[in-house]
Backbone bond lengths (Angstrom), bond angles and torsions (degrees), N, CA, C in turn:
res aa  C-N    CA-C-N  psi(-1)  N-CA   C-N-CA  omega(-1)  CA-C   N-CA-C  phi
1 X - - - 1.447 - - 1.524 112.45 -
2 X 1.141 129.93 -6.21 1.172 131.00 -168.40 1.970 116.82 -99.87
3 X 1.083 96.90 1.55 1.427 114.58 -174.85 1.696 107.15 -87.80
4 X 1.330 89.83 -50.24 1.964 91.34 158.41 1.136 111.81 -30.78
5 X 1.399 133.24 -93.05 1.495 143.58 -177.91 1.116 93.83 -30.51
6 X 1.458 145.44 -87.40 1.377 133.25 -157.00 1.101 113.59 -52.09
7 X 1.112 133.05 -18.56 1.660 124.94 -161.19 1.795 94.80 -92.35
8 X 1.127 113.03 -31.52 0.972 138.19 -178.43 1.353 121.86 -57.97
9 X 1.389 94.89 -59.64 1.465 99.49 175.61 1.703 118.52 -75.60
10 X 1.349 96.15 -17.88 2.203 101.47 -175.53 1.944 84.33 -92.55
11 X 1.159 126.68 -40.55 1.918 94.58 173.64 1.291 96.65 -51.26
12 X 1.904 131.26 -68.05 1.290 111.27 -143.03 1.683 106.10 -54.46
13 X 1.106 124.82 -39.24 1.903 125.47 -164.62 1.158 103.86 -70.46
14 X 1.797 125.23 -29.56 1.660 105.01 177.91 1.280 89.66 -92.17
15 X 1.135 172.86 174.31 1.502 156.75 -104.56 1.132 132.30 31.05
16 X 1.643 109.58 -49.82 1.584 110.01 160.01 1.483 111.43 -63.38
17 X 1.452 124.74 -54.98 1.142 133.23 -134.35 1.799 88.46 -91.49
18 X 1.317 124.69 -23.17 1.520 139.25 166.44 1.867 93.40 -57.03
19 X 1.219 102.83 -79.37 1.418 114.19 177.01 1.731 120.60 -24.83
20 X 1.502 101.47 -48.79 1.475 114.53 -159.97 1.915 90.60 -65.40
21 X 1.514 83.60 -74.14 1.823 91.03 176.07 0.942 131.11 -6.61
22 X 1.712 122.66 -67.58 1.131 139.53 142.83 1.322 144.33 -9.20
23 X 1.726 90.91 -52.00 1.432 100.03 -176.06 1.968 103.89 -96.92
24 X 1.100 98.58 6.97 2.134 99.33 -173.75 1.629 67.53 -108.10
25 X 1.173 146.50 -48.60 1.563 120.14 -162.33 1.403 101.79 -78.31
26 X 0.802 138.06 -22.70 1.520 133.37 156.07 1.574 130.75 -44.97
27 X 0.894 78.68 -80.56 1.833 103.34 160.47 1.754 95.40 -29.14
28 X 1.526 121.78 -89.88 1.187 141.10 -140.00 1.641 79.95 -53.11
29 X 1.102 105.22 -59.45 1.915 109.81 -168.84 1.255 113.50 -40.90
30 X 1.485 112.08 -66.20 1.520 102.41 -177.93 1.930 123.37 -79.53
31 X 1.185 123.40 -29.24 1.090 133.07 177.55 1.559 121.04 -48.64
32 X 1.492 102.49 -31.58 1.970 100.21 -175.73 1.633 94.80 -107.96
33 X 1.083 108.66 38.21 1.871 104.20 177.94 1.390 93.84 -125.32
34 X 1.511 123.65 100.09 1.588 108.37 165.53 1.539 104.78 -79.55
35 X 1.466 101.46 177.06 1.461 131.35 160.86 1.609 104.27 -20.61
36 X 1.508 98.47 -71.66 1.715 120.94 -157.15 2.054 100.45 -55.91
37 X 1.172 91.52 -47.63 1.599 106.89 -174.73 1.831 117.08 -56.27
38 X 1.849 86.91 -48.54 1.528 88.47 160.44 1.450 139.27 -72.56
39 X 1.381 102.89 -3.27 1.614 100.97 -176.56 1.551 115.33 -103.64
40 X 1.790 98.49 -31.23 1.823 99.60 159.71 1.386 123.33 -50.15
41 X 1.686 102.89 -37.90 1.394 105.10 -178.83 1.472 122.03 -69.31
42 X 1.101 115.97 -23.60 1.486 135.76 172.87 1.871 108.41 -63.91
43 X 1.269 109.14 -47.59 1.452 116.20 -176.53 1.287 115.02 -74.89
44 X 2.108 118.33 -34.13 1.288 117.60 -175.72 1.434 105.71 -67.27
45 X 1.485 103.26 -50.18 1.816 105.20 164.00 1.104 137.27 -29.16
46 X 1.263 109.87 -41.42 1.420 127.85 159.68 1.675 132.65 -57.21
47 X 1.516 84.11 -55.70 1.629 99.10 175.91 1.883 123.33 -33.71
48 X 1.122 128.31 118.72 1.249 125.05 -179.44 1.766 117.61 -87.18
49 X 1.206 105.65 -48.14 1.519 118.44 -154.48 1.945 96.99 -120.31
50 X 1.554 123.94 162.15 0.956 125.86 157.32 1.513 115.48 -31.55
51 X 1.360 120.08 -64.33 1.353 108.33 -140.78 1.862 89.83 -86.83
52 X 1.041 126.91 2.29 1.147 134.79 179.73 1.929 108.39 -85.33
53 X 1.429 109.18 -48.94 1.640 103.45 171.16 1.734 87.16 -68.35
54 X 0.918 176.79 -56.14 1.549 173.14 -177.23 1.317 104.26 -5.85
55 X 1.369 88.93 -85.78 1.496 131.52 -165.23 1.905 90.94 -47.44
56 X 1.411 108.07 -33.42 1.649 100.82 -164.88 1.873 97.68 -89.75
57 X 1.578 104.00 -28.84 1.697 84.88 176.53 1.463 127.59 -80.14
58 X 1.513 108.80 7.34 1.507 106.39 164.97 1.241 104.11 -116.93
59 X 1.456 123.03 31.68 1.539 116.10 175.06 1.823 96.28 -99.17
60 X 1.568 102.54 122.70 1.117 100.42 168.76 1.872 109.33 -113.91
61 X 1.980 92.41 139.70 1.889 84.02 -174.96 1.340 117.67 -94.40
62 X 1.134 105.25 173.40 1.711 118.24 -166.94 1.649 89.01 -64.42
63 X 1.299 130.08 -59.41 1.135 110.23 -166.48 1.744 128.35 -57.50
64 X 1.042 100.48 -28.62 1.564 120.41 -173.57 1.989 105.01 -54.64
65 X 0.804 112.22 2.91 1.331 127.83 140.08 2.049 126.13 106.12
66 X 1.458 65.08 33.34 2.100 96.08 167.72 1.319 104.14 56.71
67 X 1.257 123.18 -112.47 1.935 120.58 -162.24 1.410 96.55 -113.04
68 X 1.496 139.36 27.90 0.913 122.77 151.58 1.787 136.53 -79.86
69 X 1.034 109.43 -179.11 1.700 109.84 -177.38 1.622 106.54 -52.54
70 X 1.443 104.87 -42.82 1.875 116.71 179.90 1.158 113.37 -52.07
71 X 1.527 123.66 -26.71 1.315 92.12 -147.51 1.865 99.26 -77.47
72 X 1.451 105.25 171.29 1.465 127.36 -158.33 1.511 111.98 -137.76
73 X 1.576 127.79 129.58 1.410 99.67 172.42 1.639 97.05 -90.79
74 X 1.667 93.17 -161.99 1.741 113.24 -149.39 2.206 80.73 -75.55
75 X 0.946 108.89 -36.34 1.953 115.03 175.68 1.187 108.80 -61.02
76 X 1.568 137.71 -55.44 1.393 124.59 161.53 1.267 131.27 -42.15
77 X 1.446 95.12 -42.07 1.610 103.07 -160.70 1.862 97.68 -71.86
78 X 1.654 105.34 -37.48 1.765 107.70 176.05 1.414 93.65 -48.89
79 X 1.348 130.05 -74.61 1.416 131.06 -146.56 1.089 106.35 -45.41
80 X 1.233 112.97 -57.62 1.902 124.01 178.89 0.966 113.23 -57.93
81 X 1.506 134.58 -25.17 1.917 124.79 147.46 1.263 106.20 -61.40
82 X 1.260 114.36 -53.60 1.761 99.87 -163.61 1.540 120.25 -59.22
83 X 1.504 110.96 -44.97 1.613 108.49 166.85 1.035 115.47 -49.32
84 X 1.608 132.60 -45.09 1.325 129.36 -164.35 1.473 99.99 -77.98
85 X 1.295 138.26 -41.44 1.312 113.81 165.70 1.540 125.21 -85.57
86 X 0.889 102.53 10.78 1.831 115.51 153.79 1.234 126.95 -56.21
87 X 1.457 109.38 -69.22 1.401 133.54 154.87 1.197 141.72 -27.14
């Protein structure tokens, strides 16, 4: 009778630890995607022709953070993904 409980208790811990996973891959996914990042990505998607991805790497968005030092166009903000997954 005592095998119950154990079995019991190793589902509940891989369940959490199933659970946890889940929830840090969650997290990680949406958390490093701002606003600004999602909407370039929306436009490069879009983009058909050369001069059209162009037109999107000097598009800088409203969200990307107006007249401050940050702001970034939709071409910076690529580069700064691509190094970082370079790296």
């Amino acid at each position: 009778m005592t095998l119950m409980p154990e079995l019991a208790r190793r589902f509940g811990a891989t369940l959490v630890i199933v659970a946890g996973l889940a929830l840090a891959a969650w997290l990680f996914g949406t958390t490093y995607t701002t606003e600004a990042a999602r909407e370039c990505y929306r436009r490069y998607r879009s983009a058909r022709t050369a001069a059209d991805t162009a037109a999107v790497e000097a598009f800088v968005p409203a969200s990307s953070g107006g007249h401050t030092p940050e702001v970034r166009s939709c071409g910076s903000l690529r580069q700064a993904a691509r190094w970082f997954v370079l790296r």
